[in-house]
C-alpha positions, 0 to 999 in steps of 0.5 A: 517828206524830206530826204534824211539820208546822210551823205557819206564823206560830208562833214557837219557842225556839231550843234549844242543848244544854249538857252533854247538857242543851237550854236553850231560849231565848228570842228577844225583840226590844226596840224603843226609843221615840223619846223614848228615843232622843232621850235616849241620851246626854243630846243628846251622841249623833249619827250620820252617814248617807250618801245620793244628792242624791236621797234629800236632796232627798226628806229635805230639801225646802227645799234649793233647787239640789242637784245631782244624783247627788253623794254626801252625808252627814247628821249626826243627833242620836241621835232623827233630828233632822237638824244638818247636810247636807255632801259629804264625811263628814269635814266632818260628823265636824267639825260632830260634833266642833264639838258636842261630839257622840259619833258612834254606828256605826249599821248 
């Protein structure tokens, strides 16, 4: 009889079968640099966040008089770099669109 028990931190290949064959494949994760995403679209990339006054305020220090529990949206350049900090999303798509700026769907 064989062991079966699975060892608790090893990583197996998924397997899928095709045509009565079993490919297993390969499950890698790739991580993208900084510096790689600062240059995603050459600084023509940007994306929107939305957060609590609360989360501005921890993210935004120097912003003095934000009223508390209103929603806001952050435009960012693509390496985190904040541009803009509104209250309604279509004021930052503006400031987006002012620059030039593609916006990514970031989820």
């Amino acid at each position: 009889m064989q062991n079966t028990r699975k060892r608790p931190n090893a990583k197996r290949p998924s397997t899928r079968r095709t045509g009565g064959a079993v490919h297993a494949i390969e499950h890698r994760q790739s991580f993208i640099t900084e510096l790689e995403l600062a240059r995603l679209g050459d600084g023509q990339v940007a994306y929107i966040k939305a957060m609590t006054s609360a989360e501005a305020r921890r993210m935004f220090p120097s912003i003095k008089g934000l009223p508390r529990g209103i929603d806001l949206y952050a435009l960012h350049a693509a390496d985190g770099t904040p541009i803009a900090l509104t209250d309604s999303r279509q004021a930052a798509v503006g400031h987006a669109m002012d620059g030039e700026l593609e916006i990514a769907s970031v989820h």
